[in-house]
N, CA, C and O atoms as a Tripos MOL2 file, in Angstrom:
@<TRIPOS>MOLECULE
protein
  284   283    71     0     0
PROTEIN
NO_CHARGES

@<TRIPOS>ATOM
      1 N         -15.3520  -66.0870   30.2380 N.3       1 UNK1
      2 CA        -14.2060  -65.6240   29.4720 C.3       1 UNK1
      3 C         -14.2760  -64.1060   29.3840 C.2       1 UNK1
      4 O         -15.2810  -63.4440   29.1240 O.2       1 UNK1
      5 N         -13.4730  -63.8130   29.5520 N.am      2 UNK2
      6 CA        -12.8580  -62.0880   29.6570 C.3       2 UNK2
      7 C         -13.2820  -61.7580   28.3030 C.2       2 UNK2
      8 O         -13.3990  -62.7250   27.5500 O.2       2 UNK2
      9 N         -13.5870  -60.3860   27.7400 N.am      3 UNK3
     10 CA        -13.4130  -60.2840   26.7150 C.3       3 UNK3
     11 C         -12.0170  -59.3940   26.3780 C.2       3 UNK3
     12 O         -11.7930  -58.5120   27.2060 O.2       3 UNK3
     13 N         -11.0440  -59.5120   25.2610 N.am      4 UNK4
     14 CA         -9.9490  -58.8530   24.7730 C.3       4 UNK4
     15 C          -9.8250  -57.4880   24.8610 C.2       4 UNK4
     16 O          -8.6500  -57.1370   24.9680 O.2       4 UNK4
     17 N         -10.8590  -56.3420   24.8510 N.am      5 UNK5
     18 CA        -11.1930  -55.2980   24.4550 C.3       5 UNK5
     19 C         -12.0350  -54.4220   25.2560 C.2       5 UNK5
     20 O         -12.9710  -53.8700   24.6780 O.2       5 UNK5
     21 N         -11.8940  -54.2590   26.1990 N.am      6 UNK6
     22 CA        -12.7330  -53.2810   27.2470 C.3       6 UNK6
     23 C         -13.3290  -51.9870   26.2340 C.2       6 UNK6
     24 O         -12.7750  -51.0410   25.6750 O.2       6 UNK6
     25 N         -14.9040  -52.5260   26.3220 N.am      7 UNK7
     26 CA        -15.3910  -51.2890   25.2520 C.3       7 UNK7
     27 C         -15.7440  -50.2350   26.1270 C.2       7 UNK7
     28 O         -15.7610  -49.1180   25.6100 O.2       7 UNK7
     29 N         -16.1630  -50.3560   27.8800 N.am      8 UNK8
     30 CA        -16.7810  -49.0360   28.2030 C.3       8 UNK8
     31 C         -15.0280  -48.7420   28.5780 C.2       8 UNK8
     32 O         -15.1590  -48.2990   29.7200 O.2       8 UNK8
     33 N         -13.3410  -48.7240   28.2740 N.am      9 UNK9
     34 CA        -12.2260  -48.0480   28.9000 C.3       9 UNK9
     35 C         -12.4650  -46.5650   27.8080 C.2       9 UNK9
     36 O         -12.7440  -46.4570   26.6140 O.2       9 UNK9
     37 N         -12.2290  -45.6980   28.7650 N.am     10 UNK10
     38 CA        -12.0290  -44.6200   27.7010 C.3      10 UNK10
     39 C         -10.5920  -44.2860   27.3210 C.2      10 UNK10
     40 O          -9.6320  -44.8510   27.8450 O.2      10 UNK10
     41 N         -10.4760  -43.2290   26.2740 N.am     11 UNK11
     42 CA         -9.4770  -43.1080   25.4910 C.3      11 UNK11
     43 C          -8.5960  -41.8140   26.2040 C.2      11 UNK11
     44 O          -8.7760  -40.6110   26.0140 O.2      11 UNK11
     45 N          -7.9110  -42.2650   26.8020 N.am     12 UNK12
     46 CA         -6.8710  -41.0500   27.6170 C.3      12 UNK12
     47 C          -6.1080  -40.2240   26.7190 C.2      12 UNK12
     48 O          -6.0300  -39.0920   27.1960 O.2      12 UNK12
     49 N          -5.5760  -40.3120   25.7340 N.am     13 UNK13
     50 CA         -4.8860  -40.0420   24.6410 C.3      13 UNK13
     51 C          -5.1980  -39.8460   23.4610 C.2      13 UNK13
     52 O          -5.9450  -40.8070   23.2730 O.2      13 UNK13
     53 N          -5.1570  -39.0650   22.1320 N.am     14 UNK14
     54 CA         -5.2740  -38.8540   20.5950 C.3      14 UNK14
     55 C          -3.9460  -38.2110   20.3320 C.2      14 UNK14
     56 O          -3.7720  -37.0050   20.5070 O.2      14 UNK14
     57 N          -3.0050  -39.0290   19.9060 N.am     15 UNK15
     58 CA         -1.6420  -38.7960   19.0270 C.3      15 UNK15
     59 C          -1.6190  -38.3850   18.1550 C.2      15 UNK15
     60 O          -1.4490  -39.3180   17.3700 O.2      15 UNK15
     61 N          -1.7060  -37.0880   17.3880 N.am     16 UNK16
     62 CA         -2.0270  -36.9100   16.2620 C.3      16 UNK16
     63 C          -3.0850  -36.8650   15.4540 C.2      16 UNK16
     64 O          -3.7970  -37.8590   15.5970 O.2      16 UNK16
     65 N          -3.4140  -36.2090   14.7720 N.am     17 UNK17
     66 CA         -5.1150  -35.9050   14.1630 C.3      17 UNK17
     67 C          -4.8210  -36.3580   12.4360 C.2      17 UNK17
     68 O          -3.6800  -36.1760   12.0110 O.2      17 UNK17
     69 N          -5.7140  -36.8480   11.6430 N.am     18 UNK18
     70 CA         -5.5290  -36.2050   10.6810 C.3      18 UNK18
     71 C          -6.3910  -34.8560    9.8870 C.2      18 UNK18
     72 O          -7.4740  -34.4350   10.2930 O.2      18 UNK18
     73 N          -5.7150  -34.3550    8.7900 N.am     19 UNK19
     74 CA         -5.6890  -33.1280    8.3340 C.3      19 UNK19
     75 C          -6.3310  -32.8740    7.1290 C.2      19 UNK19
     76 O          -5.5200  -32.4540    6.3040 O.2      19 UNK19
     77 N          -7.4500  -32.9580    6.7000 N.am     20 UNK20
     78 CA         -8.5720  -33.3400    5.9460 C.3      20 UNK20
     79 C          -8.4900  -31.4540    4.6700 C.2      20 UNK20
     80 O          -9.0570  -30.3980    4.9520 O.2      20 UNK20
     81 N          -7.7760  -31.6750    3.6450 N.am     21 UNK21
     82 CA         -7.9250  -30.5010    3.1670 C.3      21 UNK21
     83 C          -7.9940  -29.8600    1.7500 C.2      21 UNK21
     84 O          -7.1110  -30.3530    1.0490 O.2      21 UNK21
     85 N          -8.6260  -29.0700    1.1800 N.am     22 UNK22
     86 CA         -9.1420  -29.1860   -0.3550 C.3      22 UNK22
     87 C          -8.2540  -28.8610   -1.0730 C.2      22 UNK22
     88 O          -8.6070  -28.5600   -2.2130 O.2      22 UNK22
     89 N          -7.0520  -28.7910   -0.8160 N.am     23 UNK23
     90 CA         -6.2870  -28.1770   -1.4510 C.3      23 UNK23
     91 C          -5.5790  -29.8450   -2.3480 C.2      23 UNK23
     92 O          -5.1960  -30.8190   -1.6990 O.2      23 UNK23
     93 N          -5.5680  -29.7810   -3.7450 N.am     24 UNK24
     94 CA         -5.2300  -31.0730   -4.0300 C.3      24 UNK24
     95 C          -3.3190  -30.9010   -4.3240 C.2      24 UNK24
     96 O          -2.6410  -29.8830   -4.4580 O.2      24 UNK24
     97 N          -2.9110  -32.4230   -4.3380 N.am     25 UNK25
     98 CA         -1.5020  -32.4700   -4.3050 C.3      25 UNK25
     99 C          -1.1190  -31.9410   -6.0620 C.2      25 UNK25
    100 O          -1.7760  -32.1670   -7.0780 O.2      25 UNK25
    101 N           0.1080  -31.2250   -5.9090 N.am     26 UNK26
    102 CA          0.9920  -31.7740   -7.1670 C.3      26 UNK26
    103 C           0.7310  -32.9570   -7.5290 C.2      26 UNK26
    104 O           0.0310  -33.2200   -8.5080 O.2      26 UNK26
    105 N           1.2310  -33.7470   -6.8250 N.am     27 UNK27
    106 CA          1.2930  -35.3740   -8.0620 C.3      27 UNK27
    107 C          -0.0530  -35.8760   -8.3450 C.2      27 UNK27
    108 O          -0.1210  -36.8250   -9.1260 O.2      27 UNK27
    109 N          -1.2910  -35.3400   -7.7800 N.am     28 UNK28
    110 CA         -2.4920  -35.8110   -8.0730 C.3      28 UNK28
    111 C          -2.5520  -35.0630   -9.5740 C.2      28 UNK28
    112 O          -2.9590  -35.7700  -10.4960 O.2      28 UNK28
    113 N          -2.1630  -33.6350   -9.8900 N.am     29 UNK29
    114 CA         -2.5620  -32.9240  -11.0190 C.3      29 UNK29
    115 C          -1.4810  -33.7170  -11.9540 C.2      29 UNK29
    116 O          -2.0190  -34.2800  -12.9080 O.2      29 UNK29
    117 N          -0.5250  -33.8210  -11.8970 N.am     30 UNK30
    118 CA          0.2870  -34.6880  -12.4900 C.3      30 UNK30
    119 C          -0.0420  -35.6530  -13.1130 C.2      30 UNK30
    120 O          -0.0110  -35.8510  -14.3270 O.2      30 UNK30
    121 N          -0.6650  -36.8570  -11.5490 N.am     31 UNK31
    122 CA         -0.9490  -37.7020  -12.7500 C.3      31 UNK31
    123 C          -1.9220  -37.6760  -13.5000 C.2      31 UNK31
    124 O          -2.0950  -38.5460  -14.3540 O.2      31 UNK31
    125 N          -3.0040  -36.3410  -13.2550 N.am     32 UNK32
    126 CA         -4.1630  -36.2770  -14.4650 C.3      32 UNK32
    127 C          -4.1190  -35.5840  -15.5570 C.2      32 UNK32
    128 O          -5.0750  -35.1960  -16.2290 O.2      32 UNK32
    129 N          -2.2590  -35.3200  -15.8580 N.am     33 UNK33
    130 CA         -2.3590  -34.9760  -17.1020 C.3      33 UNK33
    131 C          -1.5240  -35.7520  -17.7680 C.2      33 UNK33
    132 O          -1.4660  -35.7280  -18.9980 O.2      33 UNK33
    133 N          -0.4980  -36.8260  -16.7330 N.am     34 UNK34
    134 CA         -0.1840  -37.7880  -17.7030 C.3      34 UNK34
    135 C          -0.8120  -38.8810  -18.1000 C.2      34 UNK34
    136 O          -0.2170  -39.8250  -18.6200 O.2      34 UNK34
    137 N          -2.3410  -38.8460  -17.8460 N.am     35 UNK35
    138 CA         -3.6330  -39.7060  -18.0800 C.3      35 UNK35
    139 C          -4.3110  -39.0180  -19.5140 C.2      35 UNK35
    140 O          -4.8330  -39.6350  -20.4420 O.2      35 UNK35
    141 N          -4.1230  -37.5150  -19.3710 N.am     36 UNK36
    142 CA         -5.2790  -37.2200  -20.8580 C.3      36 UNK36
    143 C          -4.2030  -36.8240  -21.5530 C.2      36 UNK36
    144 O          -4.5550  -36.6120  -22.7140 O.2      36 UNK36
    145 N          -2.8590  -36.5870  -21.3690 N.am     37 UNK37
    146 CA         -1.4820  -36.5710  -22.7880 C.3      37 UNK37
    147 C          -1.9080  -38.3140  -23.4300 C.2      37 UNK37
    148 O          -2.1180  -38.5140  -24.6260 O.2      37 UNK37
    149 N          -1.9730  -39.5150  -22.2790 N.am     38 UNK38
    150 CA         -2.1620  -40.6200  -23.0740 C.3      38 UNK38
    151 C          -3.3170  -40.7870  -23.9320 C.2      38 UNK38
    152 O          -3.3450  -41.3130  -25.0450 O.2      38 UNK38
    153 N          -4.2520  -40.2810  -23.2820 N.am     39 UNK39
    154 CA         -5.5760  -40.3450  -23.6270 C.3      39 UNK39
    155 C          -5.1290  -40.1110  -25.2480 C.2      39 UNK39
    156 O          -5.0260  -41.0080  -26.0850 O.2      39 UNK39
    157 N          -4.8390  -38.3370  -25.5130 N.am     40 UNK40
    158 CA         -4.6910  -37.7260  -26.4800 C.3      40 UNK40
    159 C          -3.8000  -38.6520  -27.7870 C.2      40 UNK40
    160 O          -4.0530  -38.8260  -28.9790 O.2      40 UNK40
    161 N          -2.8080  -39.0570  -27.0030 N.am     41 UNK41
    162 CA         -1.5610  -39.3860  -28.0800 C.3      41 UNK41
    163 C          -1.9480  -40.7890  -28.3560 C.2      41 UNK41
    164 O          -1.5020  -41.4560  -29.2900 O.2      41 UNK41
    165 N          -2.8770  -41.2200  -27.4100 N.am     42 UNK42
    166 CA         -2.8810  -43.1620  -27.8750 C.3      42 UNK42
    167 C          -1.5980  -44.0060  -26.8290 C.2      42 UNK42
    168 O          -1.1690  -45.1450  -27.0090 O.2      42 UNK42
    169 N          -1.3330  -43.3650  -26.1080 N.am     43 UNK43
    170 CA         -0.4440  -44.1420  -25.4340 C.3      43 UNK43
    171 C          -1.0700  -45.0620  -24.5640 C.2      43 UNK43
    172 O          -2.1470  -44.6730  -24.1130 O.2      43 UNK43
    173 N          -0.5540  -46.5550  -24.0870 N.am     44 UNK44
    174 CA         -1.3890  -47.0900  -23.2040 C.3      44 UNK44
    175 C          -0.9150  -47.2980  -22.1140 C.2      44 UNK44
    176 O           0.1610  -47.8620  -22.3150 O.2      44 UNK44
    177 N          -1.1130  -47.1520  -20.8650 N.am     45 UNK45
    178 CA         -0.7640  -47.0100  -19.8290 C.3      45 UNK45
    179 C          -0.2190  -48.0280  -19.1690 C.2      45 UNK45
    180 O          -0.4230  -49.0000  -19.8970 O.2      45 UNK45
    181 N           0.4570  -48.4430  -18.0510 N.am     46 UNK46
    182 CA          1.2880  -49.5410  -17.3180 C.3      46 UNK46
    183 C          -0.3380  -50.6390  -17.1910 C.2      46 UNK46
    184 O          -1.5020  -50.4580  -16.8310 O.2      46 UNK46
    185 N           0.4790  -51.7640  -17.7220 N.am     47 UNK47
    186 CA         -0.3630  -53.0670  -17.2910 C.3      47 UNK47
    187 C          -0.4580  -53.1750  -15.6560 C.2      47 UNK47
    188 O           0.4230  -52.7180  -14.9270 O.2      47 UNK47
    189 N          -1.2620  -53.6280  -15.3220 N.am     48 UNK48
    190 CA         -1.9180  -54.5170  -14.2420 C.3      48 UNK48
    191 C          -1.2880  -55.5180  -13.6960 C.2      48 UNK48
    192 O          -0.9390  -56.2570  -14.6170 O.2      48 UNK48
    193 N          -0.9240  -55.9770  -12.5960 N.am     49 UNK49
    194 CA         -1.0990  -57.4610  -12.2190 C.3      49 UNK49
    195 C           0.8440  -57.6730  -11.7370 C.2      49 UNK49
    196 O           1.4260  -56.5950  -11.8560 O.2      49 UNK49
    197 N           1.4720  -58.4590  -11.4160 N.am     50 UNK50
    198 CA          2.1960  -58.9470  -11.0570 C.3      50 UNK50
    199 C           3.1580  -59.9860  -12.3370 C.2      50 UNK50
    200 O           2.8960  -61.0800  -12.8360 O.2      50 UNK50
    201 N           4.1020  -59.2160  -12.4910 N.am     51 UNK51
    202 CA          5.0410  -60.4450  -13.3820 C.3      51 UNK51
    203 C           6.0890  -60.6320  -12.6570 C.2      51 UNK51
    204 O           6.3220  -59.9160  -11.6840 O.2      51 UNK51
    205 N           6.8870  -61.6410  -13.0370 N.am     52 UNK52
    206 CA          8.0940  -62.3200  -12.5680 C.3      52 UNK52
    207 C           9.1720  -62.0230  -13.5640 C.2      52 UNK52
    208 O           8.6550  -61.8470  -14.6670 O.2      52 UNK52
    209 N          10.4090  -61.9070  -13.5910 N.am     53 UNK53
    210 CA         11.3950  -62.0820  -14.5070 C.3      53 UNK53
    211 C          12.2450  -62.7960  -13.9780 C.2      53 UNK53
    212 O          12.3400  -62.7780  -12.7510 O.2      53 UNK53
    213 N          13.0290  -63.5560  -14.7020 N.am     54 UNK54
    214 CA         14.4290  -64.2360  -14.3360 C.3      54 UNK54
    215 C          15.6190  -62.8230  -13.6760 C.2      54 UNK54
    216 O          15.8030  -62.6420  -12.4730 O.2      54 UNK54
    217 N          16.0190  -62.3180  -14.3430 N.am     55 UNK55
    218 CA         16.9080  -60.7680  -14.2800 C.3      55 UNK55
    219 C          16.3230  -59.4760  -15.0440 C.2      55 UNK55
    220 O          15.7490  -59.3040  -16.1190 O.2      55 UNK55
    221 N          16.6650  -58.7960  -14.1740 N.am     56 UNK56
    222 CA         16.5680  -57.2670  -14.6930 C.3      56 UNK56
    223 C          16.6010  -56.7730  -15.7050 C.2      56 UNK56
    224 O          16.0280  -55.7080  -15.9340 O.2      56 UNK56
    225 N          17.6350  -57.7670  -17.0130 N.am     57 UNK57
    226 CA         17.9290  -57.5070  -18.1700 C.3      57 UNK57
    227 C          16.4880  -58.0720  -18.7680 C.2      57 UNK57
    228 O          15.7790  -57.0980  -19.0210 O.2      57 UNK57
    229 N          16.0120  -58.9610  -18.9890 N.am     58 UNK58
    230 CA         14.7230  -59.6060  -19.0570 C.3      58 UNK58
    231 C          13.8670  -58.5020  -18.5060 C.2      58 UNK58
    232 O          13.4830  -57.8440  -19.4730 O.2      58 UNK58
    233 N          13.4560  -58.0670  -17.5330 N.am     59 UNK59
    234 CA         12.4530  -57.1600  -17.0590 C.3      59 UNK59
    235 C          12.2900  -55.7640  -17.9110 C.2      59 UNK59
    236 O          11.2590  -55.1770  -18.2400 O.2      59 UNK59
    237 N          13.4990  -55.4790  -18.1230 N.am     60 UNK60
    238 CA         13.8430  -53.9690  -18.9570 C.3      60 UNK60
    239 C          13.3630  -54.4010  -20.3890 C.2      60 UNK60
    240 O          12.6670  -53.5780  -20.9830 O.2      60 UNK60
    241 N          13.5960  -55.3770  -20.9060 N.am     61 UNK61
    242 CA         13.6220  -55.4010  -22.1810 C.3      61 UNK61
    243 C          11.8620  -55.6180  -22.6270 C.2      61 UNK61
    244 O          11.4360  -55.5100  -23.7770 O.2      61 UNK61
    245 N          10.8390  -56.0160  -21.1350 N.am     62 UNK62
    246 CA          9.9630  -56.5860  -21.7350 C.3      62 UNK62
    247 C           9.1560  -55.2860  -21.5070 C.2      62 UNK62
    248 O           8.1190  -55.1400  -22.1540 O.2      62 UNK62
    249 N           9.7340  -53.8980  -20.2420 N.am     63 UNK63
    250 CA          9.2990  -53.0240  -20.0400 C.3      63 UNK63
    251 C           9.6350  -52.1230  -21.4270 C.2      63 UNK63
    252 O           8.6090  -51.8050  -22.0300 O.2      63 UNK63
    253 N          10.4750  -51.8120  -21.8340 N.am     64 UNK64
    254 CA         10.6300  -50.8920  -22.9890 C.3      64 UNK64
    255 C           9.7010  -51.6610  -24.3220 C.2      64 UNK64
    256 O           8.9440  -50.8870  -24.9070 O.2      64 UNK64
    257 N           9.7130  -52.5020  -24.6080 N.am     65 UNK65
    258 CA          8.8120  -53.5640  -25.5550 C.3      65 UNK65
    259 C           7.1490  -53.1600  -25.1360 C.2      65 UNK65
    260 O           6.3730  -52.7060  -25.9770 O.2      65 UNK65
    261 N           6.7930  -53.3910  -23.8080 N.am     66 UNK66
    262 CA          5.5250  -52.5640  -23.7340 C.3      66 UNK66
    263 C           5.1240  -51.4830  -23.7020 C.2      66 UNK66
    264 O           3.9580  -51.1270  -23.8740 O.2      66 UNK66
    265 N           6.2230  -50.7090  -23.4330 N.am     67 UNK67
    266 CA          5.8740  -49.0050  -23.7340 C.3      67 UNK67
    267 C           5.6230  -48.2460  -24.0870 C.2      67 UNK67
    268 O           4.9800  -47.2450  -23.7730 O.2      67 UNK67
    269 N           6.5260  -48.9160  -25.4750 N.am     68 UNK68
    270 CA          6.4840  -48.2400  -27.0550 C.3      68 UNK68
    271 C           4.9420  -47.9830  -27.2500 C.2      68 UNK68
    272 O           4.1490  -48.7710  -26.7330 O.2      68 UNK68
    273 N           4.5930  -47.1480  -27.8140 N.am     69 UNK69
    274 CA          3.2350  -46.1780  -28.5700 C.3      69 UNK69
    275 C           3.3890  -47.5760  -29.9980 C.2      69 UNK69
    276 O           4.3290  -48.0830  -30.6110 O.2      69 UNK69
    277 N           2.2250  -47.6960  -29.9950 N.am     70 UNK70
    278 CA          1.8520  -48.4780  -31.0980 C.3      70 UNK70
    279 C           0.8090  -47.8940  -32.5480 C.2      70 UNK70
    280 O          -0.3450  -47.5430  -32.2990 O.2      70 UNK70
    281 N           1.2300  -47.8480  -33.7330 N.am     71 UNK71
    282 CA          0.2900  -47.4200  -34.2690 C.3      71 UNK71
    283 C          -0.8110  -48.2210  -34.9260 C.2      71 UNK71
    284 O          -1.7570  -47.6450  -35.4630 O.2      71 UNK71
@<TRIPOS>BOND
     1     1     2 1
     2     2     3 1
     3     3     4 2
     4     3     5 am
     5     5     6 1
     6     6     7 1
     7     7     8 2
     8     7     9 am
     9     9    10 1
    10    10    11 1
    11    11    12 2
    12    11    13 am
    13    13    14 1
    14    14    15 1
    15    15    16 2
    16    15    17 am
    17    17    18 1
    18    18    19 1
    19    19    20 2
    20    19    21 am
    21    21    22 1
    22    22    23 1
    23    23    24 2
    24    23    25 am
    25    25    26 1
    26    26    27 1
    27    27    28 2
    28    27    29 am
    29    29    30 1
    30    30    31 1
    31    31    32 2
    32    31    33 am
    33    33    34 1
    34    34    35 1
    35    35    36 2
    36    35    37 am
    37    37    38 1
    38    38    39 1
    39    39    40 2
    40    39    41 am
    41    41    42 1
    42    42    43 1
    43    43    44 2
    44    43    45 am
    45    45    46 1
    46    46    47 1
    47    47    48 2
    48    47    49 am
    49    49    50 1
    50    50    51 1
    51    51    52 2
    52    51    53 am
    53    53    54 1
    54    54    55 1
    55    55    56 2
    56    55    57 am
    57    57    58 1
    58    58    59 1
    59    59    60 2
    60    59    61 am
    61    61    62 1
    62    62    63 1
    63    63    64 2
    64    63    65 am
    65    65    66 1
    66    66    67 1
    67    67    68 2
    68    67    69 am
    69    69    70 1
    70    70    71 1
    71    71    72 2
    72    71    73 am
    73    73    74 1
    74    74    75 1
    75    75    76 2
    76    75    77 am
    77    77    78 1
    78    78    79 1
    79    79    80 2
    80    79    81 am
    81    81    82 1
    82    82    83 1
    83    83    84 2
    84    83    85 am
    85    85    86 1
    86    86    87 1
    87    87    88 2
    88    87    89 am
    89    89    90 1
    90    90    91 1
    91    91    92 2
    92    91    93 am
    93    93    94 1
    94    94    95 1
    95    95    96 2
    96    95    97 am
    97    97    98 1
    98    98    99 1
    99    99   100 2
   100    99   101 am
   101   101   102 1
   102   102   103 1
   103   103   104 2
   104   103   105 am
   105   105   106 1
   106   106   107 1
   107   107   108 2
   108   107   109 am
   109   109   110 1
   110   110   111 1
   111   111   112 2
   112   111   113 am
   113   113   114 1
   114   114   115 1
   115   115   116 2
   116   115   117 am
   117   117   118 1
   118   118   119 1
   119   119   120 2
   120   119   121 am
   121   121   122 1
   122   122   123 1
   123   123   124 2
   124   123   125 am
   125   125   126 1
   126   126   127 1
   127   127   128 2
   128   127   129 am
   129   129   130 1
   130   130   131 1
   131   131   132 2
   132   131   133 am
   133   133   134 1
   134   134   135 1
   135   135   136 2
   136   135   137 am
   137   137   138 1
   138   138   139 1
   139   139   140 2
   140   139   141 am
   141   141   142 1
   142   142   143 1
   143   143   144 2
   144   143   145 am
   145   145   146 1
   146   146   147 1
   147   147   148 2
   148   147   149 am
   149   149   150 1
   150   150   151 1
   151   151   152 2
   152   151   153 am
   153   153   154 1
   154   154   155 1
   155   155   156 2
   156   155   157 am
   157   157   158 1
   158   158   159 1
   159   159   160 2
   160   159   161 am
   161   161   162 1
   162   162   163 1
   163   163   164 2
   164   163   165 am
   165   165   166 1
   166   166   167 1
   167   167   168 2
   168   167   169 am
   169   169   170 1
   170   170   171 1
   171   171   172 2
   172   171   173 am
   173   173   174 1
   174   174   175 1
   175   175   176 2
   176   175   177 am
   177   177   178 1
   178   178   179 1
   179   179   180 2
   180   179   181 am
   181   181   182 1
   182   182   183 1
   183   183   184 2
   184   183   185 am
   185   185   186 1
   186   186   187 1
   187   187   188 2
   188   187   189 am
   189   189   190 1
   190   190   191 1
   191   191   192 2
   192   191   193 am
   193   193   194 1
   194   194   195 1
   195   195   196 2
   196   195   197 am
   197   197   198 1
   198   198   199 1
   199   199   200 2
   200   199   201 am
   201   201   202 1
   202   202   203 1
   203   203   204 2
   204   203   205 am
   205   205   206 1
   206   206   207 1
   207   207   208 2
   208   207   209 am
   209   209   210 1
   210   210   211 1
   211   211   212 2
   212   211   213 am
   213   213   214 1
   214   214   215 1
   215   215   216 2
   216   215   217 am
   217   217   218 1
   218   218   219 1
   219   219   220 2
   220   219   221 am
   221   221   222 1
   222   222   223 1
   223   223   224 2
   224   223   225 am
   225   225   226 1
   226   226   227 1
   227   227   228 2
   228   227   229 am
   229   229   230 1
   230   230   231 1
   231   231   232 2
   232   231   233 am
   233   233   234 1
   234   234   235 1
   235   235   236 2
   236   235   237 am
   237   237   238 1
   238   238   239 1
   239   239   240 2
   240   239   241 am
   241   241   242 1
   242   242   243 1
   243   243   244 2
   244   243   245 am
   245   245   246 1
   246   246   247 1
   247   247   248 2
   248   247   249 am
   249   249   250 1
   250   250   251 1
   251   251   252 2
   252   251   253 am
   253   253   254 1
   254   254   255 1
   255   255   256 2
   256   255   257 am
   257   257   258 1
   258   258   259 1
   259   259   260 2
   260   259   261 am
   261   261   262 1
   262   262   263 1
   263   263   264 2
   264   263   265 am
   265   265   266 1
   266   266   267 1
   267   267   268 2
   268   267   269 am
   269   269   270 1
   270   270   271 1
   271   271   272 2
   272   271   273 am
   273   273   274 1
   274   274   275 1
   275   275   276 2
   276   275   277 am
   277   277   278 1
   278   278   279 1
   279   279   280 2
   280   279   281 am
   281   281   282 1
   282   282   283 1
   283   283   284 2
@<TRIPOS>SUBSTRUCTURE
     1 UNK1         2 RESIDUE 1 A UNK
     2 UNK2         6 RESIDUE 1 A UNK
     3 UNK3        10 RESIDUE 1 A UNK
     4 UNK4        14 RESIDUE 1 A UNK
     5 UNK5        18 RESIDUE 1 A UNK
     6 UNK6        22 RESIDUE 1 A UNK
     7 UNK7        26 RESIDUE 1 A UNK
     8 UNK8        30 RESIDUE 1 A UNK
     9 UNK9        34 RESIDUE 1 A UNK
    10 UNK10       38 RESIDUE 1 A UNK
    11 UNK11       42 RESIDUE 1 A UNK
    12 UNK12       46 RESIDUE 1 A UNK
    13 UNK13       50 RESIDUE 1 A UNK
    14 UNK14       54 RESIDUE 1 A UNK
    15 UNK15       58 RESIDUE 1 A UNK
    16 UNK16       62 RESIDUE 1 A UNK
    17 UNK17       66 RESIDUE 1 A UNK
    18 UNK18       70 RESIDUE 1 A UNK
    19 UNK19       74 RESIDUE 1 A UNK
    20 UNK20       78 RESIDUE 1 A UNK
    21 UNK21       82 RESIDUE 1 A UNK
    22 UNK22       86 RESIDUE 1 A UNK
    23 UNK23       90 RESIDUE 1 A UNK
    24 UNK24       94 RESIDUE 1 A UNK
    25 UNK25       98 RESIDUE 1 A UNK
    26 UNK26      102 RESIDUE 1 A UNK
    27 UNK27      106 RESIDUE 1 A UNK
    28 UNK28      110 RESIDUE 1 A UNK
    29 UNK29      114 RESIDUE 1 A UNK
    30 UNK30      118 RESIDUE 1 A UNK
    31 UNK31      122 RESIDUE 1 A UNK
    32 UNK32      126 RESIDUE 1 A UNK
    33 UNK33      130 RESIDUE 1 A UNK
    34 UNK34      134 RESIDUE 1 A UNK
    35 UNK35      138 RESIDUE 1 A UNK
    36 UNK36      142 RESIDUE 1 A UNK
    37 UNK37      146 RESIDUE 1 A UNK
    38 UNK38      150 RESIDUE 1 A UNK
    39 UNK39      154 RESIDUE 1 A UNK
    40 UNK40      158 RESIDUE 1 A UNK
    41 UNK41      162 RESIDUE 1 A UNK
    42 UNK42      166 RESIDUE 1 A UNK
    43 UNK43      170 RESIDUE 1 A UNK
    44 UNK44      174 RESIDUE 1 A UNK
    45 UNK45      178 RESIDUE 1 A UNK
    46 UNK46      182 RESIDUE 1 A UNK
    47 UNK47      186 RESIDUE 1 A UNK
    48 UNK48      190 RESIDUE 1 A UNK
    49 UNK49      194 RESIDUE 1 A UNK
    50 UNK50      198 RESIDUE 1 A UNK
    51 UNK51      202 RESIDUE 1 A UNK
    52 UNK52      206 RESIDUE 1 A UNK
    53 UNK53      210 RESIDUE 1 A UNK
    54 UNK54      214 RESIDUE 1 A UNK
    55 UNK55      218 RESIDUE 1 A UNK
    56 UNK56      222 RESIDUE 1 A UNK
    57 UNK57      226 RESIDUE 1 A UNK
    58 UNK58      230 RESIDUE 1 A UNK
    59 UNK59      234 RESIDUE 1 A UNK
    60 UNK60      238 RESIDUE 1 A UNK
    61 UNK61      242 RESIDUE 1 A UNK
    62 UNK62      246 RESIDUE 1 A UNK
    63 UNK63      250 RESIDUE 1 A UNK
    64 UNK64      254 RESIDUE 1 A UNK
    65 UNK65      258 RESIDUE 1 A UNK
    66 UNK66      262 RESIDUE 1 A UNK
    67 UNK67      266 RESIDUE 1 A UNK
    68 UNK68      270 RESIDUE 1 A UNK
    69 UNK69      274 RESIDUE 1 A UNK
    70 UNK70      278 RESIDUE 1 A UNK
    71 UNK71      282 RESIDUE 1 A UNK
């Protein structure tokens, strides 16, 4: 049996490189300060995991219901 994958073919081609660089994004600083504003204020952050709703109206209502800052 043949194998799928010729390991000694070499690689004629590299399309593109990637670009490895220290410079960090906007939205990375972003989101690490809308992590220690929560931290600070007590806010708790988006749940985890996968829910279902019947409609959108249902989804909104259970999203604004978890949002709210609790004291």
């Amino acid at each position: 049996m043949d194998p799928v994958i010729n390991i000694e073919e070499n690689i004629g081609k590299t399309v593109g490189r990637r670009r490895v660089t220290n410079i960090p994004l906007y939205s990375e600083k972003m989101q690490r300060t809308a992590i220690e504003l929560a931290k600070t204020f007590g806010i708790k952050t988006g749940r985890k995991g996968v829910f279902r709703f019947k409609t959108h109206e249902e989804a909104d209502a259970w999203w604004i219901q978890t949002s709210i800052p609790r004291n």
